[in-house]
One Martini backbone bead per residue (centre of mass of N, CA, C, O) as a GRO file, in nm:
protein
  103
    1UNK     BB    1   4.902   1.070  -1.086
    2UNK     BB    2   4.571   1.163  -1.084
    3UNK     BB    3   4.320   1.457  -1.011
    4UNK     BB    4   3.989   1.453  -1.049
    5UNK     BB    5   3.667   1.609  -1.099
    6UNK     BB    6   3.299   1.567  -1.076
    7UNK     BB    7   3.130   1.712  -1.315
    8UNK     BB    8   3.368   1.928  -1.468
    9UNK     BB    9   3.431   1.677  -1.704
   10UNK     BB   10   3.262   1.522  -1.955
   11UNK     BB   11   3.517   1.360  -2.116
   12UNK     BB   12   3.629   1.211  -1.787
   13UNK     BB   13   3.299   1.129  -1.741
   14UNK     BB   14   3.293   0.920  -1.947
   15UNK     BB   15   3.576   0.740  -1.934
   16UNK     BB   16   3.417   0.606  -1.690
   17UNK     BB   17   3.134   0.544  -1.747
   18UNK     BB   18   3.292   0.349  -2.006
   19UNK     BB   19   3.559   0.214  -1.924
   20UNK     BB   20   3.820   0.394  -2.053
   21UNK     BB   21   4.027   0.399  -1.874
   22UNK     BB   22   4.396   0.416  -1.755
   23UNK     BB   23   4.360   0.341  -1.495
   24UNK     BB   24   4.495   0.082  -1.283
   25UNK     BB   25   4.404   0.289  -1.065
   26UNK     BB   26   4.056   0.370  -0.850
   27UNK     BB   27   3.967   0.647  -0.651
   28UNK     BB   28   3.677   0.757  -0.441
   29UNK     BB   29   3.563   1.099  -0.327
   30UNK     BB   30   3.320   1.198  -0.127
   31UNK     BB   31   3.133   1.438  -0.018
   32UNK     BB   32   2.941   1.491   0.323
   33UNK     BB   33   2.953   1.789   0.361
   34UNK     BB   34   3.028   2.177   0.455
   35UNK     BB   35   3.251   2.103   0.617
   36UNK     BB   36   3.454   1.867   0.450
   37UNK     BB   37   3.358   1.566   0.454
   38UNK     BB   38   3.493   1.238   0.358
   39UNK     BB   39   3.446   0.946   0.163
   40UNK     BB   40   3.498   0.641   0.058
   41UNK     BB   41   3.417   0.542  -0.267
   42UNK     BB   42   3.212   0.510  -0.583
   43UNK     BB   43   3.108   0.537  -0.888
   44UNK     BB   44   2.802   0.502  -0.848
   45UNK     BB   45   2.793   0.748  -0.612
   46UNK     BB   46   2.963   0.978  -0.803
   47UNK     BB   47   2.837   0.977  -1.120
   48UNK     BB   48   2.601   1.255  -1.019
   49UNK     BB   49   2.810   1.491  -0.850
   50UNK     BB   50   2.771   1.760  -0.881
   51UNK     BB   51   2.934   2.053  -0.974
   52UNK     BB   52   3.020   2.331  -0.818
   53UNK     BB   53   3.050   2.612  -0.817
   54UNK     BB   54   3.433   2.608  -0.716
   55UNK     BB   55   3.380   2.267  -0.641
   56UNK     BB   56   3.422   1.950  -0.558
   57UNK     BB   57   3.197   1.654  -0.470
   58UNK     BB   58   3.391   1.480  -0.624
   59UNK     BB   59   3.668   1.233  -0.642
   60UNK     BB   60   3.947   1.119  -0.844
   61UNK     BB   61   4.178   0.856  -0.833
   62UNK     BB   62   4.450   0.816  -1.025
   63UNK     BB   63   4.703   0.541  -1.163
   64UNK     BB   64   4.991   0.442  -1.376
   65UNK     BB   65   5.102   0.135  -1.383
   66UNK     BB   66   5.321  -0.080  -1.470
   67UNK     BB   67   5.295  -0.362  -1.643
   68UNK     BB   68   5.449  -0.670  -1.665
   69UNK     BB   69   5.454  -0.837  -1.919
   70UNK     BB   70   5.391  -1.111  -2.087
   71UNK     BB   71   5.566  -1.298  -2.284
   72UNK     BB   72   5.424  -1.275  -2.524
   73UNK     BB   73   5.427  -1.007  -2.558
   74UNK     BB   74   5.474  -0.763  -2.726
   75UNK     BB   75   5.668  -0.437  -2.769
   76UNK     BB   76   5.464  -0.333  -2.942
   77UNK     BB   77   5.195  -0.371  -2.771
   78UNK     BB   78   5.376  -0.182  -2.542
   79UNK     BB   79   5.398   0.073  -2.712
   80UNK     BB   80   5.100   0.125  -2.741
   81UNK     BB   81   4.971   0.157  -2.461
   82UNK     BB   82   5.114   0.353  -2.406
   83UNK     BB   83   5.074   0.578  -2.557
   84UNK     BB   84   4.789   0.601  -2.491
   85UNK     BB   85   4.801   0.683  -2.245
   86UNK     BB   86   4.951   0.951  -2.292
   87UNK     BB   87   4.738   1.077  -2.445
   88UNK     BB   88   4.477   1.045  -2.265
   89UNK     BB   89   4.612   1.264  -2.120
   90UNK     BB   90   4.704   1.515  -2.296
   91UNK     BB   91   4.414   1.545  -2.362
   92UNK     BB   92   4.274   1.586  -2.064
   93UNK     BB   93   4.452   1.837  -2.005
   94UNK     BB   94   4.330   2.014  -2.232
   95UNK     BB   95   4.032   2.000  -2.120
   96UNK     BB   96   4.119   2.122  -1.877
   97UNK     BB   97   4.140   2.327  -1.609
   98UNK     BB   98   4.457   2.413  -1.443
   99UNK     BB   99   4.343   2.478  -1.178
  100UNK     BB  100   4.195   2.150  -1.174
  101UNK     BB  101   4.508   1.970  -1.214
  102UNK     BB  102   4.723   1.712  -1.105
  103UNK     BB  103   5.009   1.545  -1.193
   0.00000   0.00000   0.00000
């Protein structure tokens, strides 16, 4: 599970809005007042959301699940995509200023 800030890393909102994201399941909160609340959206409602001074103003929930190959699929082929995956954290956690990313 990883929060990412939106607005705030030009790198991992184009893996989003480009679909490439290894995210299996991802969930997106929208700021709506400078009170604090929050609704649950979607990517096309935050995907142009700046990020603000110090905070961000739409947020992205990702997680990357296990999930169990069909049979048909090869054990190399299963252990090239969670390599990427393993990757394209490691990437993304470079890219990131470490104050704004929980892992």
């Amino acid at each position: 599970m990883a929060t990412l800030p939106i607005g705030y890393n030009e790198f991992s909102d184009g893996l989003l809005r480009d679909g490439k994201s290894p995210f299996t399941t991802q969930h997106f909160l929208k700021q709506i007042s400078k009170r604090n609340y929050w609704f649950e959206s979607d990517w096309e409602k935050c995907r142009d959301v700046p990020y603000g001074r110090f905070v961000a103003h739409a947020i992205v929930f990702g997680a990357i699940q296990g999930i169990a190959p069909p049979p048909s699929t090869s054990r190399v082929a299963c252990n090239e995509q969670l390599a990427y995956s393993r990757q394209w954290v490691a990437d993304l956690v470079e890219c990131l200023d470490p104050a704004h990313i929980t892992i």
